[in-house]
PyMOL Python script that loads the backbone (N, CA, C, O; Angstrom):
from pymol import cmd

cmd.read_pdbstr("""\
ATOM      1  N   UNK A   1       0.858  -1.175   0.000  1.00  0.00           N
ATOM      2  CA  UNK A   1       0.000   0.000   0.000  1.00  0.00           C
ATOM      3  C   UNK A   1       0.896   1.228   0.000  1.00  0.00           C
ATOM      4  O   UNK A   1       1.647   1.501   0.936  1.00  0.00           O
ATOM      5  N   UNK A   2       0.743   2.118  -1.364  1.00  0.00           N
ATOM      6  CA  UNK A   2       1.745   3.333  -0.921  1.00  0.00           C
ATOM      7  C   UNK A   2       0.532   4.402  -0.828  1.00  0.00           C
ATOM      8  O   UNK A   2      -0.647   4.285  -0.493  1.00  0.00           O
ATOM      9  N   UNK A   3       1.280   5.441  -1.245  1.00  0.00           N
ATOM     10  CA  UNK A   3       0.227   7.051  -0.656  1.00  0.00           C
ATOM     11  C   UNK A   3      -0.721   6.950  -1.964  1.00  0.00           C
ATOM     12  O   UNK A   3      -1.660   7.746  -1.982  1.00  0.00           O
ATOM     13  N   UNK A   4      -0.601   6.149  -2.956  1.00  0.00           N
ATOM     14  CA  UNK A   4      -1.885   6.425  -4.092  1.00  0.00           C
ATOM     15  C   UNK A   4      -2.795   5.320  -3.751  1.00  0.00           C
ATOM     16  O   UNK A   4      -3.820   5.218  -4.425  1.00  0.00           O
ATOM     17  N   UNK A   5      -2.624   4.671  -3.023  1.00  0.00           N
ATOM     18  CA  UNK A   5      -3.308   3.190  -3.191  1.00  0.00           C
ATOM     19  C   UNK A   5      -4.835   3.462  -2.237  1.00  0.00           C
ATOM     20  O   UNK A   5      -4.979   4.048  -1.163  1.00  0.00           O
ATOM     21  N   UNK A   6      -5.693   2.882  -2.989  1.00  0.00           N
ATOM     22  CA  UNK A   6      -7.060   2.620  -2.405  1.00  0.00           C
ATOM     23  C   UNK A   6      -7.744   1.661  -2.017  1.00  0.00           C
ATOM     24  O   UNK A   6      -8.804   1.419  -2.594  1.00  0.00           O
ATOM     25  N   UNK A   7      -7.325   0.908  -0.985  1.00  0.00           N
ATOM     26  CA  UNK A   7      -8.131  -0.145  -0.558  1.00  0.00           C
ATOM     27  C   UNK A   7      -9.854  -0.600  -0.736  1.00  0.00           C
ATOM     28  O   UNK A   7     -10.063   0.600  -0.554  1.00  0.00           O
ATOM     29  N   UNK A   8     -10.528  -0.887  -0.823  1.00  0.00           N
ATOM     30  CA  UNK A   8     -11.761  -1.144  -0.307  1.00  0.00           C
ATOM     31  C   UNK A   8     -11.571  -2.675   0.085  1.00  0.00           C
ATOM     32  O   UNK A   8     -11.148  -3.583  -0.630  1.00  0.00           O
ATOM     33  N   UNK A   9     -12.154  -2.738   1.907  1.00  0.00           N
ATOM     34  CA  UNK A   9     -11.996  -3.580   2.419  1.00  0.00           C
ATOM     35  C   UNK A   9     -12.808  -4.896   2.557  1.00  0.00           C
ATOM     36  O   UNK A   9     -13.999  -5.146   2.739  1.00  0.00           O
ATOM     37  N   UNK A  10     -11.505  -5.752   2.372  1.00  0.00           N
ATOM     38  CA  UNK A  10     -12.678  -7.083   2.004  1.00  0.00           C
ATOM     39  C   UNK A  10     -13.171  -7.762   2.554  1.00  0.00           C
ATOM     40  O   UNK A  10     -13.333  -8.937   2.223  1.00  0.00           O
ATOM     41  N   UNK A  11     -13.724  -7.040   3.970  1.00  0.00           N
ATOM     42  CA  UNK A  11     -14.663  -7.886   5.028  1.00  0.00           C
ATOM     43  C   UNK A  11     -15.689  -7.424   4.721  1.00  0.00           C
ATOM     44  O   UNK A  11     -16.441  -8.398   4.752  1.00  0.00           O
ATOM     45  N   UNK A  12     -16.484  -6.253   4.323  1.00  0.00           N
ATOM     46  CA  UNK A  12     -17.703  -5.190   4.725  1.00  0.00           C
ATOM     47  C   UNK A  12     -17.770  -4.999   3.445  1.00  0.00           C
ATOM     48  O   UNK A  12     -18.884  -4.629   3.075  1.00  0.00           O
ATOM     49  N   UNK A  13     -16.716  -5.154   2.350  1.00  0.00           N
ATOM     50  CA  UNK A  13     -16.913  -4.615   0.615  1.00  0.00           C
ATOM     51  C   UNK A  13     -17.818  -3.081   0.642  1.00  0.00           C
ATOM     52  O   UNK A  13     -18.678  -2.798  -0.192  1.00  0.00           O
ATOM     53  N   UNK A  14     -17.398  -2.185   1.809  1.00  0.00           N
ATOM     54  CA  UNK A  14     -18.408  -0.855   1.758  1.00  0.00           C
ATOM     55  C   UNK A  14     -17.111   0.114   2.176  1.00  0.00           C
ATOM     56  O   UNK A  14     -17.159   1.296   1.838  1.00  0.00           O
ATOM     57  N   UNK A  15     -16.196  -0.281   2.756  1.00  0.00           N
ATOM     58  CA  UNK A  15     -15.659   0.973   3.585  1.00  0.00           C
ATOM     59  C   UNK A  15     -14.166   0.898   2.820  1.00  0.00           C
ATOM     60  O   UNK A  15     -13.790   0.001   2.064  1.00  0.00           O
ATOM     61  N   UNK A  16     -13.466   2.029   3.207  1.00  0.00           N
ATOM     62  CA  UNK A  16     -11.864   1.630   2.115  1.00  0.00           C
ATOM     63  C   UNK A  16     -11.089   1.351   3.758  1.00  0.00           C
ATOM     64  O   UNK A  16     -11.605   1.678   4.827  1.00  0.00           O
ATOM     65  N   UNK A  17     -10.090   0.845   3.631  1.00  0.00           N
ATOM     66  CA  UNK A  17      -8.829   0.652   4.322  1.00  0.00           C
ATOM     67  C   UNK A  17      -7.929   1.846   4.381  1.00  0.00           C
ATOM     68  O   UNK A  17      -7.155   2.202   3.492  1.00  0.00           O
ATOM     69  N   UNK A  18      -8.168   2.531   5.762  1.00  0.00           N
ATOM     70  CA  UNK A  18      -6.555   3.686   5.715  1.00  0.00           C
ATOM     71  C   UNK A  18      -5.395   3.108   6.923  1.00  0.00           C
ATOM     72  O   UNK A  18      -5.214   2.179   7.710  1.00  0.00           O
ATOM     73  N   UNK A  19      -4.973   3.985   6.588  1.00  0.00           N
ATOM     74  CA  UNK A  19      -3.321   3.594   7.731  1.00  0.00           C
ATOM     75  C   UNK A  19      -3.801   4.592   8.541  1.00  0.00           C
ATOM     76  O   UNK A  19      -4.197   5.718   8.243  1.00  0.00           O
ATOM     77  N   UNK A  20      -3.679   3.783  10.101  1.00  0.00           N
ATOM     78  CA  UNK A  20      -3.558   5.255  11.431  1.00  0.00           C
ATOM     79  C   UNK A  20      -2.346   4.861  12.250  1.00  0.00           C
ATOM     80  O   UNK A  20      -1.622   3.865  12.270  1.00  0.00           O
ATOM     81  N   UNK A  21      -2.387   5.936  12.879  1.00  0.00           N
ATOM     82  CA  UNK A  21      -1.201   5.389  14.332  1.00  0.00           C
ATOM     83  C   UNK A  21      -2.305   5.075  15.238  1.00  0.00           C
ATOM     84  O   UNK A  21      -3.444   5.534  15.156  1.00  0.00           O
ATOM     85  N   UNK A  22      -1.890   4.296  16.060  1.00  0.00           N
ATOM     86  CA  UNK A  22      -1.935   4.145  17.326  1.00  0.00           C
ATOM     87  C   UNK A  22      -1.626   5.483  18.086  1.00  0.00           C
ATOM     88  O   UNK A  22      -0.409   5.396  17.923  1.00  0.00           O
ATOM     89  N   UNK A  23      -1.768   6.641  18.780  1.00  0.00           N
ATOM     90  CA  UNK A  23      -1.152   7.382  19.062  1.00  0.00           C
ATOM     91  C   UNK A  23      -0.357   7.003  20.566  1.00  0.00           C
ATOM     92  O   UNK A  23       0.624   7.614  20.989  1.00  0.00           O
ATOM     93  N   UNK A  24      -0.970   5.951  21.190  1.00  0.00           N
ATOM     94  CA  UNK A  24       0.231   5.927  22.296  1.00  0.00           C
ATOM     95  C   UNK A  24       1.120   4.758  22.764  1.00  0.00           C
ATOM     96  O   UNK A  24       1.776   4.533  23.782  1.00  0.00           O
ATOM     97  N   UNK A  25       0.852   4.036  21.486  1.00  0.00           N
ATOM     98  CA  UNK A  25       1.854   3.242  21.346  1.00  0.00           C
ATOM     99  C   UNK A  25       2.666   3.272  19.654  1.00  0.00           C
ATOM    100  O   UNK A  25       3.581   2.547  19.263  1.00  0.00           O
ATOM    101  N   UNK A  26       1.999   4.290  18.963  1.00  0.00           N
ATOM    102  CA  UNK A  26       2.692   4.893  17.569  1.00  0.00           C
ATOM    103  C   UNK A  26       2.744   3.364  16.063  1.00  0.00           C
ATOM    104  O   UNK A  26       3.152   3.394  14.902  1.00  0.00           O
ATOM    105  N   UNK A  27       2.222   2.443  16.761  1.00  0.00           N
ATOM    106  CA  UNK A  27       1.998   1.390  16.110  1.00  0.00           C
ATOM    107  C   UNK A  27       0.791   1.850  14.742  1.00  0.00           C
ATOM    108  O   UNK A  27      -0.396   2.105  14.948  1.00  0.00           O
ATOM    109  N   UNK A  28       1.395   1.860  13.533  1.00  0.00           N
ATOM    110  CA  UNK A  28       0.814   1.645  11.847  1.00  0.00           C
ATOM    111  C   UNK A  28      -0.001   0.599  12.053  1.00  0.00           C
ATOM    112  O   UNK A  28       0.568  -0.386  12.523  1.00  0.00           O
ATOM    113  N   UNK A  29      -1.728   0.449  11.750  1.00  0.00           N
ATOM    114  CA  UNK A  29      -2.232   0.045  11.536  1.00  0.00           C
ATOM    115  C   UNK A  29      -3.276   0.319  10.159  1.00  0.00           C
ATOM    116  O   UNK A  29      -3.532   1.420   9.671  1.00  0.00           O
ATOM    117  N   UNK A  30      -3.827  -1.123   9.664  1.00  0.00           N
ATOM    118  CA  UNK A  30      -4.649  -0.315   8.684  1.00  0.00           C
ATOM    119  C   UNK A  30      -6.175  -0.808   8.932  1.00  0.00           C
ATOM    120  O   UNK A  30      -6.489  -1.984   9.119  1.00  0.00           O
ATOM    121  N   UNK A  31      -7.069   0.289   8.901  1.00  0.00           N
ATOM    122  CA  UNK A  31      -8.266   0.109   9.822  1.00  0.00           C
ATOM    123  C   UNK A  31      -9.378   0.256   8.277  1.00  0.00           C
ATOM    124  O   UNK A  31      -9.190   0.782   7.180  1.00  0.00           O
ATOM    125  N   UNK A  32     -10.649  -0.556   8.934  1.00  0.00           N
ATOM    126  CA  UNK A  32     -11.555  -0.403   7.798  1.00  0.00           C
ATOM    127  C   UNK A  32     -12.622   0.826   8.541  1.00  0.00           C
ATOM    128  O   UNK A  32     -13.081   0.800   9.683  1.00  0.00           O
ATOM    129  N   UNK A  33     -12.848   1.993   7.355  1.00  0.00           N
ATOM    130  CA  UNK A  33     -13.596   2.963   8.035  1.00  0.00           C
ATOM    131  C   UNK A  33     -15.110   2.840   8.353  1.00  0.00           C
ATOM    132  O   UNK A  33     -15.770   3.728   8.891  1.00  0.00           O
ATOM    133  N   UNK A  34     -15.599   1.582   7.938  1.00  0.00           N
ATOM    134  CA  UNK A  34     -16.658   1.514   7.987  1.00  0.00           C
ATOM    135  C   UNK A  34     -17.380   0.241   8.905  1.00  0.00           C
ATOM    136  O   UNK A  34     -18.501   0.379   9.393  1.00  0.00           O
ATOM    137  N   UNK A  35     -16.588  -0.984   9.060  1.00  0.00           N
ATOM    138  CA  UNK A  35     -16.452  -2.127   9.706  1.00  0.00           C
ATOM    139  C   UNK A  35     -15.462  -2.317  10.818  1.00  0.00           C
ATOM    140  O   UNK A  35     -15.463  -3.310  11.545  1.00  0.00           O
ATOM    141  N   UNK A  36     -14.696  -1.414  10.906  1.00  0.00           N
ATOM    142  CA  UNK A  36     -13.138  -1.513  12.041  1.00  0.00           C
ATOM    143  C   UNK A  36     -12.669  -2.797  12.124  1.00  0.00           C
ATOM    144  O   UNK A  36     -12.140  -3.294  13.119  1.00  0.00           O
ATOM    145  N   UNK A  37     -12.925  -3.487  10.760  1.00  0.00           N
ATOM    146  CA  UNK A  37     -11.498  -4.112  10.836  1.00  0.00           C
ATOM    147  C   UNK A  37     -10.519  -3.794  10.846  1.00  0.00           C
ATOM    148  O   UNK A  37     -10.348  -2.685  10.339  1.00  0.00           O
ATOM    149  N   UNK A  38      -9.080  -4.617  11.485  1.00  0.00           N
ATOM    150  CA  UNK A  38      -7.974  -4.380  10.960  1.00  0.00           C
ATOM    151  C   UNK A  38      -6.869  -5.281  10.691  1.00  0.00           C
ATOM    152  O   UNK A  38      -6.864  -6.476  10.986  1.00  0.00           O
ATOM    153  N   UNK A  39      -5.844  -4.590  10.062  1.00  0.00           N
ATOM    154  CA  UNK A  39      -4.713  -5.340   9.458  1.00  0.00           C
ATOM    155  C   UNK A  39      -3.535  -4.860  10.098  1.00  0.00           C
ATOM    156  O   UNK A  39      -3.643  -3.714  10.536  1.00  0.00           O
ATOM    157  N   UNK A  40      -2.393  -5.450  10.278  1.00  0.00           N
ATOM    158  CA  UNK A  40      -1.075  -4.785  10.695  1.00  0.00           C
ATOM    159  C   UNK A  40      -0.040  -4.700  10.106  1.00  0.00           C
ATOM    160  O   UNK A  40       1.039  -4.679  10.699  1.00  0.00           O
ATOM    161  N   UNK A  41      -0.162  -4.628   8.738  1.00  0.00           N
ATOM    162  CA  UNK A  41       0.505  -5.054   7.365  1.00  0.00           C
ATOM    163  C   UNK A  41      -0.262  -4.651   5.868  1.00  0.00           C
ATOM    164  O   UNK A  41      -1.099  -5.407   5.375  1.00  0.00           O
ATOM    165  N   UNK A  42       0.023  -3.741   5.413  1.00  0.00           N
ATOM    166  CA  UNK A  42      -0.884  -3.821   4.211  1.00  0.00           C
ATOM    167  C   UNK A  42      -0.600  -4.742   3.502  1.00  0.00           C
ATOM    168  O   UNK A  42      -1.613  -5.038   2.868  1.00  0.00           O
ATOM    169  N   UNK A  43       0.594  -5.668   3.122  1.00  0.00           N
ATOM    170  CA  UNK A  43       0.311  -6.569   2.599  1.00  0.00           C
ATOM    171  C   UNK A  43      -0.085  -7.858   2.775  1.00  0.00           C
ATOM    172  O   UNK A  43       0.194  -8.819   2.058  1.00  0.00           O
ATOM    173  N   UNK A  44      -0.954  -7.829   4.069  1.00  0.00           N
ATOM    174  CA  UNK A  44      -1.833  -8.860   4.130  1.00  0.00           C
ATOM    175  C   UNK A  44      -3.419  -8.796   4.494  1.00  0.00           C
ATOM    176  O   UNK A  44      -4.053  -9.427   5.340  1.00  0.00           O
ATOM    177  N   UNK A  45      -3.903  -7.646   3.399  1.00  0.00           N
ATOM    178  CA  UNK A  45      -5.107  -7.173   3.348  1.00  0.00           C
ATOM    179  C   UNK A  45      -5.801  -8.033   2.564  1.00  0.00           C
ATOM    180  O   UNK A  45      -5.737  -8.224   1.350  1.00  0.00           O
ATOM    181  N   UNK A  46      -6.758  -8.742   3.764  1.00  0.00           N
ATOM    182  CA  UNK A  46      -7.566  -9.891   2.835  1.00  0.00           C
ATOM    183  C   UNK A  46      -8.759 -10.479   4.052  1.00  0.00           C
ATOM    184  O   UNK A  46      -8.698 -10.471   5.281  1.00  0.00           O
ATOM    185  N   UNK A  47      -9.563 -10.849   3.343  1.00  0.00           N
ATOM    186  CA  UNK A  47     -10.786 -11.303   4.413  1.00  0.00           C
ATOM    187  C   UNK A  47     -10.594 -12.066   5.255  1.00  0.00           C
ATOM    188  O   UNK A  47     -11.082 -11.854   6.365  1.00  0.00           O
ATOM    189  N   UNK A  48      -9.943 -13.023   5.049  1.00  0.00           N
ATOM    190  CA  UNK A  48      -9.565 -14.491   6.309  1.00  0.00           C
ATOM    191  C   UNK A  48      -8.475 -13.899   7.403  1.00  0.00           C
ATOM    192  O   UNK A  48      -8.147 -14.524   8.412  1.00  0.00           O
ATOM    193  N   UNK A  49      -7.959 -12.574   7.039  1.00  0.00           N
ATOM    194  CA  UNK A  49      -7.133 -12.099   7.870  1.00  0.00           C
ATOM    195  C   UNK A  49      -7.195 -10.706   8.799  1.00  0.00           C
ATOM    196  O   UNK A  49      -6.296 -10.152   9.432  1.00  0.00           O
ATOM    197  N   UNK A  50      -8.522 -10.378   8.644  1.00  0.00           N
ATOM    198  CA  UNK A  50      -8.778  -9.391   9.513  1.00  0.00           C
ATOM    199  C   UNK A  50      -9.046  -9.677  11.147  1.00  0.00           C
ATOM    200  O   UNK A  50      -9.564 -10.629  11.730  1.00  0.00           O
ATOM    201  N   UNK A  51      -8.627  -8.780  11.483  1.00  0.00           N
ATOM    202  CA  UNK A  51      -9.051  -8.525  13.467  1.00  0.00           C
ATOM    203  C   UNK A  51     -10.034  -7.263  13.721  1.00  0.00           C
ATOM    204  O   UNK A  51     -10.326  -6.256  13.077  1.00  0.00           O
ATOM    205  N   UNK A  52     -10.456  -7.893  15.168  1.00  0.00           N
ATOM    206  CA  UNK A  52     -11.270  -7.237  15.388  1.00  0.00           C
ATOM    207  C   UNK A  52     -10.888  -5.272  15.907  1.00  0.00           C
ATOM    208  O   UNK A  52     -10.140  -4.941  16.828  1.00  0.00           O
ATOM    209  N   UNK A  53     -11.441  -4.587  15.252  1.00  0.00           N
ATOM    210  CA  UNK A  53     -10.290  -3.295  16.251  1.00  0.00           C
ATOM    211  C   UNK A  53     -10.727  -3.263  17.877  1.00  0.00           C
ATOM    212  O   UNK A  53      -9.762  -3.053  18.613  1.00  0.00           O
ATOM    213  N   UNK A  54     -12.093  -3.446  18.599  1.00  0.00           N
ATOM    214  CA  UNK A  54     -12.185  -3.544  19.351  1.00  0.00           C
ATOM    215  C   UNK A  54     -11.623  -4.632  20.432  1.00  0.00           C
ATOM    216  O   UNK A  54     -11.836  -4.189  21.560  1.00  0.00           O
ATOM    217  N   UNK A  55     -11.016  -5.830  20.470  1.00  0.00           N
ATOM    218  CA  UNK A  55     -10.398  -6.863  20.290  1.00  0.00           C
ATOM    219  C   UNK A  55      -8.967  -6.177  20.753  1.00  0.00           C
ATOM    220  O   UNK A  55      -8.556  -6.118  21.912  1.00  0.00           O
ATOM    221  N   UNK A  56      -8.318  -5.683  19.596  1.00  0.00           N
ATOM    222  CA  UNK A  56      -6.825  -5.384  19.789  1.00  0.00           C
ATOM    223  C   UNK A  56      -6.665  -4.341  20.915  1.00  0.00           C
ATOM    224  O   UNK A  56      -5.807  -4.339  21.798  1.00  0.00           O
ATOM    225  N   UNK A  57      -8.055  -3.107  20.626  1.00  0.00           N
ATOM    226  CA  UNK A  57      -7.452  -1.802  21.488  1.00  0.00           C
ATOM    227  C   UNK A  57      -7.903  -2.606  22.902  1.00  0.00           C
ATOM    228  O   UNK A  57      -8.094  -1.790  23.803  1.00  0.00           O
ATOM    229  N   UNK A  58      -8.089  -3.795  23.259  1.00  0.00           N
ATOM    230  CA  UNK A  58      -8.561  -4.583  24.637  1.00  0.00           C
ATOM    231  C   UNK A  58      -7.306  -5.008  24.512  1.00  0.00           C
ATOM    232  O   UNK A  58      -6.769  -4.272  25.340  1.00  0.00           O
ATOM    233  N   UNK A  59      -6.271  -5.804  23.980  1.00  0.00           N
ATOM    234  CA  UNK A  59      -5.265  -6.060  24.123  1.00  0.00           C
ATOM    235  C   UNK A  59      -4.207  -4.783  24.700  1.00  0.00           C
ATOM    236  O   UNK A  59      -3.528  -4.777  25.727  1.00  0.00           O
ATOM    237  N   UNK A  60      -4.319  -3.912  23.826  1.00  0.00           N
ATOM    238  CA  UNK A  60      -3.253  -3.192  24.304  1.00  0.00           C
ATOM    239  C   UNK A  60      -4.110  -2.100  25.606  1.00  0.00           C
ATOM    240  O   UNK A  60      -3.842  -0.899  25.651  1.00  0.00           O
ATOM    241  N   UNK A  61      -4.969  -2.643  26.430  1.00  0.00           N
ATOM    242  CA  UNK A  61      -5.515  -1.696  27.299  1.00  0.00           C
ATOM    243  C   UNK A  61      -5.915  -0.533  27.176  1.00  0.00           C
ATOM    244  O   UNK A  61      -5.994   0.186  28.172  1.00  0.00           O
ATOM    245  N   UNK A  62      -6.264  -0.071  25.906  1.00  0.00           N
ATOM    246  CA  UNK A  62      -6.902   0.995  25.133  1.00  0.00           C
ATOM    247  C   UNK A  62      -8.110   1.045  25.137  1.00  0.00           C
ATOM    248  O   UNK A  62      -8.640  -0.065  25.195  1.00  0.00           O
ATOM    249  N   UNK A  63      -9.135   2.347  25.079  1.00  0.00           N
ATOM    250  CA  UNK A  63     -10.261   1.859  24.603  1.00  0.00           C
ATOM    251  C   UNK A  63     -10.466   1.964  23.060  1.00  0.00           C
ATOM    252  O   UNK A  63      -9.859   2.718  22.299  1.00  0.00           O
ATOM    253  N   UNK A  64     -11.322   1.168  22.782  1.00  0.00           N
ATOM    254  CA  UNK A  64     -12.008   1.057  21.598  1.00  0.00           C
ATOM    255  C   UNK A  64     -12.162   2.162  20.899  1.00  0.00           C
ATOM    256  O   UNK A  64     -12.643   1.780  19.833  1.00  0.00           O
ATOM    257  N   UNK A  65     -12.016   3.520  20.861  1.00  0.00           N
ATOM    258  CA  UNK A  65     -12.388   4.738  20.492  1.00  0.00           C
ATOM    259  C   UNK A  65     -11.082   5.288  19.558  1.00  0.00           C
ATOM    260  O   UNK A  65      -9.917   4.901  19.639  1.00  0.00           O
ATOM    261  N   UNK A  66     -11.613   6.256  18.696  1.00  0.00           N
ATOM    262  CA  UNK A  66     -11.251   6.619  17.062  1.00  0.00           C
ATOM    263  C   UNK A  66     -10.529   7.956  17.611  1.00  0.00           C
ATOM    264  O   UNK A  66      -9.736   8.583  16.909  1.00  0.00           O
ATOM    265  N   UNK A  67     -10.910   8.382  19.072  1.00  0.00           N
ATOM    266  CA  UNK A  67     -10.107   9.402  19.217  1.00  0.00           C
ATOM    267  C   UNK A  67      -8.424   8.622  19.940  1.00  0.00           C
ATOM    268  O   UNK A  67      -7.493   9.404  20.132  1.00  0.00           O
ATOM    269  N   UNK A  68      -8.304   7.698  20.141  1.00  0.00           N
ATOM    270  CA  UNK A  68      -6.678   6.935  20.362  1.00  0.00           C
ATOM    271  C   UNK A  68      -5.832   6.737  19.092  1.00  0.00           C
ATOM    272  O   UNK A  68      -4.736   6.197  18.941  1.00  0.00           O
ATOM    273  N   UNK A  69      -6.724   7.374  18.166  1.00  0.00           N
ATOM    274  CA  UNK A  69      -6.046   6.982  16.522  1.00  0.00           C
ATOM    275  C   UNK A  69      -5.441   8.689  15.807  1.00  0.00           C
ATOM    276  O   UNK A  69      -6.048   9.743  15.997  1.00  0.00           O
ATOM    277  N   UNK A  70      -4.252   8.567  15.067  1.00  0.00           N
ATOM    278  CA  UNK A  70      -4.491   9.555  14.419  1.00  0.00           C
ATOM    279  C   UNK A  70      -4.202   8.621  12.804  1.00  0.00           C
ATOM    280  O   UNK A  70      -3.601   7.595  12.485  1.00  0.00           O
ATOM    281  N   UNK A  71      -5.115   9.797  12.020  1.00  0.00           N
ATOM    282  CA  UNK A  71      -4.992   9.537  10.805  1.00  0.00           C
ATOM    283  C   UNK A  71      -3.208   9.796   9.780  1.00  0.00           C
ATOM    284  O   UNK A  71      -2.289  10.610   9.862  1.00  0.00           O
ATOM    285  N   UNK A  72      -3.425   8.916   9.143  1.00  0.00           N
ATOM    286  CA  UNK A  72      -2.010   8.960   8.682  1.00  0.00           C
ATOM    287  C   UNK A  72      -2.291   9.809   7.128  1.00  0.00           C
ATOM    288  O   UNK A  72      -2.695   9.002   6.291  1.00  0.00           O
ATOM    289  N   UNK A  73      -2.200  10.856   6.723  1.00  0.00           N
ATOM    290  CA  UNK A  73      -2.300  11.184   5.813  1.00  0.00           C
ATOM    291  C   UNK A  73      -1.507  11.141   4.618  1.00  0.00           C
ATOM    292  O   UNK A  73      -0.325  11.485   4.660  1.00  0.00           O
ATOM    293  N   UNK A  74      -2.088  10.722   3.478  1.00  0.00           N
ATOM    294  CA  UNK A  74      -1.500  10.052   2.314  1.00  0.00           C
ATOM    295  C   UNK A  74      -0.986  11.405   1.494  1.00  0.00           C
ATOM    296  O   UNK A  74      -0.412  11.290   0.411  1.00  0.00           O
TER     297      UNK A  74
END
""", "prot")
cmd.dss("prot")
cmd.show_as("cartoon", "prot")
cmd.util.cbc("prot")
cmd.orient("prot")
């Protein structure tokens, strides 16, 4: 995935895939804007391989919320 590339994500086939940080652990993720899936790799953007975002930000003791993210602008 570089700065031209357009995902549409292939869990939900409705929302595209962007890159955010994590902001407090600075960790690149790529999130679906419409389903919150995610990936931790763009090149392994694919349906059998998505996570849950609510799921992970429970892992890393985060909450679930879009304000712990910043957008990575392309």
């Amino acid at each position: 995935m570089n700065a031209d590339d357009t995902i549409t994500c292939p869990r939900c086939r409705q929302g595209l895939v962007i890159p955010v940080k994590v902001k407090r652990t600075g960790e690149v993720i790529y999130l679906c804007e419409e389903c919150e899936a995610v990936w931790f790799s763009p090149d392994t953007i694919d349906y059998a391989t998505f996570n849950y975002f609510n799921l992970y930000m429970e892992r890393l003791g985060l909450p679930d919320s879009w304000a712990e993210l910043e957008r990575i602008q392309r």
